[in-house]
MARLUM-91242 format. One record per residue (C-alpha): residue in one letter; x, y, z. Coordinates in steps of 0.2 Angstrom, whole numbers, padded with zeros to 4 digits, always signed. Example, Ala and Ser with C-alpha at 12.3 -4.5 7.8 and 13.67 -1.06 7.14 Angstrom:
# MARLUM-91242
A+0062-0022+0039
S+0068-0005+0036
***
This chain:
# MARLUM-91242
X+0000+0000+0000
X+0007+0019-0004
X+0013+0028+0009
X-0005+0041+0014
X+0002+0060+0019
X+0000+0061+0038
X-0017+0073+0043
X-0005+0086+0051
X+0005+0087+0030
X-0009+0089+0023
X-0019+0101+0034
X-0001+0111+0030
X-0002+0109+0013
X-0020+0115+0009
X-0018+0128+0021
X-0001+0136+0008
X-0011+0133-0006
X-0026+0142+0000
X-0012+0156+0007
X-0001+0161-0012
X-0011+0153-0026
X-0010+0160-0043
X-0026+0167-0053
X-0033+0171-0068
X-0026+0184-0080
X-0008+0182-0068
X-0014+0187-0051
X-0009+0182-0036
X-0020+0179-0021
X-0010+0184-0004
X-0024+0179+0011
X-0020+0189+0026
X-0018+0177+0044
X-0035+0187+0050
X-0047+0176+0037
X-0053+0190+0027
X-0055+0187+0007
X-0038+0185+0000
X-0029+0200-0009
X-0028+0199-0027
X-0014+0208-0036
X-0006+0208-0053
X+0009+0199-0055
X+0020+0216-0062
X+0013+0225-0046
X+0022+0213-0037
X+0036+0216-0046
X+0037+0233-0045
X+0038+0233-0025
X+0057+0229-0023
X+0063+0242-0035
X+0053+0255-0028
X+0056+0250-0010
X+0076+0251-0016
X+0074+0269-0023
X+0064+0274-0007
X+0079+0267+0005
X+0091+0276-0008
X+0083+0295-0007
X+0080+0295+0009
X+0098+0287+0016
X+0106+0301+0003
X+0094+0314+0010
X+0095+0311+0026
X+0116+0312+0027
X+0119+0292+0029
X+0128+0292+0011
X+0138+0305+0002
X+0127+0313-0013
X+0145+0310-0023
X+0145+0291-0020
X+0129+0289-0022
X+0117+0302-0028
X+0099+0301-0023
X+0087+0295-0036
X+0077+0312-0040
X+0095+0318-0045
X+0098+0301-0058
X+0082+0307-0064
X+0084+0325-0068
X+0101+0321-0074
X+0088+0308-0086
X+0075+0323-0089
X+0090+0336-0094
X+0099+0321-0107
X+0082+0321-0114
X+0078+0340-0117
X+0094+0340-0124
X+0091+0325-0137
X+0109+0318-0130
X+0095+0303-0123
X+0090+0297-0138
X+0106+0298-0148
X+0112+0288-0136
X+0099+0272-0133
X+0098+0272-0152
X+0115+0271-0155
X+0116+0258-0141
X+0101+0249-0147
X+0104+0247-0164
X+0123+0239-0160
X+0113+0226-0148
X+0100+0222-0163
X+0114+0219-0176
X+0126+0211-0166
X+0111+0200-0161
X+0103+0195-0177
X+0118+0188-0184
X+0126+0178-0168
X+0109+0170-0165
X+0106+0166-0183
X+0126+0158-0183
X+0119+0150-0169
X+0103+0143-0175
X+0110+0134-0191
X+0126+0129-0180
X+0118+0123-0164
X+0105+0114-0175
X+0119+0104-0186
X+0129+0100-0169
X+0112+0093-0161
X+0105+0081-0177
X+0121+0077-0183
X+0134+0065-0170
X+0148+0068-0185
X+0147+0085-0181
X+0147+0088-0165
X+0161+0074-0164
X+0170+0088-0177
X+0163+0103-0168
X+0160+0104-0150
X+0178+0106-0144
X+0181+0118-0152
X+0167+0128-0147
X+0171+0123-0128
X+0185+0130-0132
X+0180+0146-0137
X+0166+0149-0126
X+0180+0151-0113
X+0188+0166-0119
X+0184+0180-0108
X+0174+0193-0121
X+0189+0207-0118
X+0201+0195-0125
X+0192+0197-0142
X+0194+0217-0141
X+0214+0218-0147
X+0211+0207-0162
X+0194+0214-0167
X+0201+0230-0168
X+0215+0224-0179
X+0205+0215-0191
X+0190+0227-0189
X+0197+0244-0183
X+0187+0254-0171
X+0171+0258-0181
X+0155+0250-0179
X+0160+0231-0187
X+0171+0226-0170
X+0158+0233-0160
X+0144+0221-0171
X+0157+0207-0171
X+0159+0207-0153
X+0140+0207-0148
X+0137+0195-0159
X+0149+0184-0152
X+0143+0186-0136
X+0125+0181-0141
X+0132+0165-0151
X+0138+0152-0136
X+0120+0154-0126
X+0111+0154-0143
X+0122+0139-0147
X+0120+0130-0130
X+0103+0129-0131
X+0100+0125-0147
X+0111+0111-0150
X+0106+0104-0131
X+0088+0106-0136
X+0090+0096-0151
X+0103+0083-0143
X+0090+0081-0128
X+0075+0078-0139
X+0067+0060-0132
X+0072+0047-0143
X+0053+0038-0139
X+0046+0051-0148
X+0058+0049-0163
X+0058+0032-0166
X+0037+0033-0165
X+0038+0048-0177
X+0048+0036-0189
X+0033+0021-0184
X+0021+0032-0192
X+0031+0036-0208
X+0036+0052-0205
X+0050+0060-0217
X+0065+0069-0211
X+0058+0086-0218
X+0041+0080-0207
X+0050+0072-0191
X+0061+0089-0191
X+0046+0100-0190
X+0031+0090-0182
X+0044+0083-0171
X+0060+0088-0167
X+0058+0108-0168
X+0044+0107-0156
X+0053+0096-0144
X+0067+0106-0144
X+0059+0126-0144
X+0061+0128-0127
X+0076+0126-0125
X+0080+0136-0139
X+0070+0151-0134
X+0078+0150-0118
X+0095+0152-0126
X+0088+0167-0135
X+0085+0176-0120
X+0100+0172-0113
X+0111+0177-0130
X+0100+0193-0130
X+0106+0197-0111
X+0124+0194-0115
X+0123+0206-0132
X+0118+0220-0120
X+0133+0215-0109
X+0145+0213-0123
X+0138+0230-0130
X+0145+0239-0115
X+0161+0231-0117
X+0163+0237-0135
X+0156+0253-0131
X+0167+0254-0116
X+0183+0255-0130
X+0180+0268-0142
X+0165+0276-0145
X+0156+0293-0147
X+0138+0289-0144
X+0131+0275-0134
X+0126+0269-0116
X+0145+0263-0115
X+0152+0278-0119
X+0141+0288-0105
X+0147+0275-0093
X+0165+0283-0097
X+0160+0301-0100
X+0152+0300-0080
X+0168+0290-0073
X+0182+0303-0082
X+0170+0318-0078
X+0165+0312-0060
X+0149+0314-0062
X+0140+0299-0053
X+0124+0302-0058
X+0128+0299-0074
X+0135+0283-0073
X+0118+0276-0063
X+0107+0285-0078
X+0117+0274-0089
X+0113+0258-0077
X+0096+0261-0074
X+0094+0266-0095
X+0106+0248-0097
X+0091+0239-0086
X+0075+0245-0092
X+0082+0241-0111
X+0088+0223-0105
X+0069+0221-0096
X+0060+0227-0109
X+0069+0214-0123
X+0069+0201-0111
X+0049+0203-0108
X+0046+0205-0127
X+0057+0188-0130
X+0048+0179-0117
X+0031+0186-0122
X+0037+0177-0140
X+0041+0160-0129
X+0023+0162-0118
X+0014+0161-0136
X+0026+0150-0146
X+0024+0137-0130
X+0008+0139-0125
X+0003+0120-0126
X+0016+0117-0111
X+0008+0113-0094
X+0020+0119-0084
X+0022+0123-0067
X+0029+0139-0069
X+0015+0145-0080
X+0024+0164-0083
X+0042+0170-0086
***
């Protein structure tokens, strides 16, 4: 006979579920220990409240003497340093310069990546040929790249490109080829019962068996573009998120260098969300547990 929970586990388990359970249209119901109605709040409310809660601590611990303003300015300063790039159009020059360098280099490491990673995962011969030398490679640091991108490239926008996109190429590639590699051989061999072609097998079976983890080495590519973006930005530049990074450091100006930061993490947010809005809707036959990215 199975082991039955004990009374006392299971009283314990009810009670968490009825305590954090998620709802409809991502809310999440919070019951309060006094037995009233549970509260129900969106899921980006929720995560709104550490940021916030951060700035708070911040202003006031700047305002209030406990850190020196040239250490660590107080938020409202970050933001009118924000508001004055802006009026100036220095802002936009900027992100779009930064942005553009990210999309580039992007697109063409993930694409490398895509036709790669999918030849090292359905082909032994190749990965046999392959993979080491990619291991390899994955372990150079990405300022090792920088000397020799400028001598073959120069300092212009093509080592900038080349160096995101190399970023965004071994997390691409990782998932990809592990995707494929990993795919369940049951499912193969049925596919090949049923007379499935390659062409067929490749699309009604492998590609949908492998999608998540190729959408989740998307997102991670795109989060080490914006990384490698600062790197090349950080070397020669005019324009750029990089360059305002250096600008705030020689000119010691703080509150530029967090106006950067906070610019650097809003961008990486807001392409992380739309990747994994693209993953929600390409995947939306899992039943997962997780349910949201």
């Amino acid at each position: 006979m199975p082991e039955q929970p004990a009374p006392g586990a299971a009283a314990s388990i009810a009670a968490l579920a009825a305590t954090t359970s998620p709802g409809p249209h991502g809310l999440v119901s919070v019951a309060g220990g006094d037995g009233l109605a549970p509260a129900r709040w969106p899921r980006g409310l929720l995560g709104a409240v550490p940021p916030v809660v951060a700035l708070l601590l911040a202003e006031a611990a700047v305002r209030l003497g406990w850190i020196a303003p040239h250490l660590l300015p107080a938020p409202s300063d970050v933001l009118a340093a924000l508001l004055q790039m802006l009026r100036d159009g220095q802002l936009s020059q900027h992100v779009l310069a930064s942005s553009l360098r990210v999309a580039g280099g992007f697109a063409l490491g993930a694409v490398l990546a895509l036709l790669l990673g999918a030849l090292v995962g359905l082909s032994g011969f190749a990965a046999a040929l392959l993979t080491p030398s990619f291991q390899a490679l994955r372990a150079i640091p990405s300022l090792a790249w920088v000397p020799l991108l400028l001598l073959w490239l120069g300092i212009d926008e093509a080592s900038k490109v080349a160096l995101i996109a190399i970023g965004a190429f071994f997390p691409v590639y990782m998932g990809v080829a592990s995707g494929f590699r990993d795919v369940d051989r049951k499912l193969v061999e049925v596919a090949r019962l049923r007379g499935l072609g390659r062409v067929a097998l490749a699309r009604r079976v492998l590609l949908p068996a492998a999608l998540p983890a190729v959408l989740t080495g998307l997102r991670n590519g795109l989060s080490l573009a914006w990384m490698f973006m600062v790197a090349a930005e950080l070397i020669a530049a005019s324009r750029g998120l990089g360059y305002l990074l250096t600008d705030g450091r020689e000119t010691g100006r703080a509150d530029l260098v967090l106006a950067a930061i906070v610019l650097l993490a809003l961008l990486g947010k807001l392409s992380d969300s739309l990747v994994a809005t693209i993953e929600q809707r390409a995947l939306h036959w899992r039943d997962s547990f997780g349910g949201t990215a």
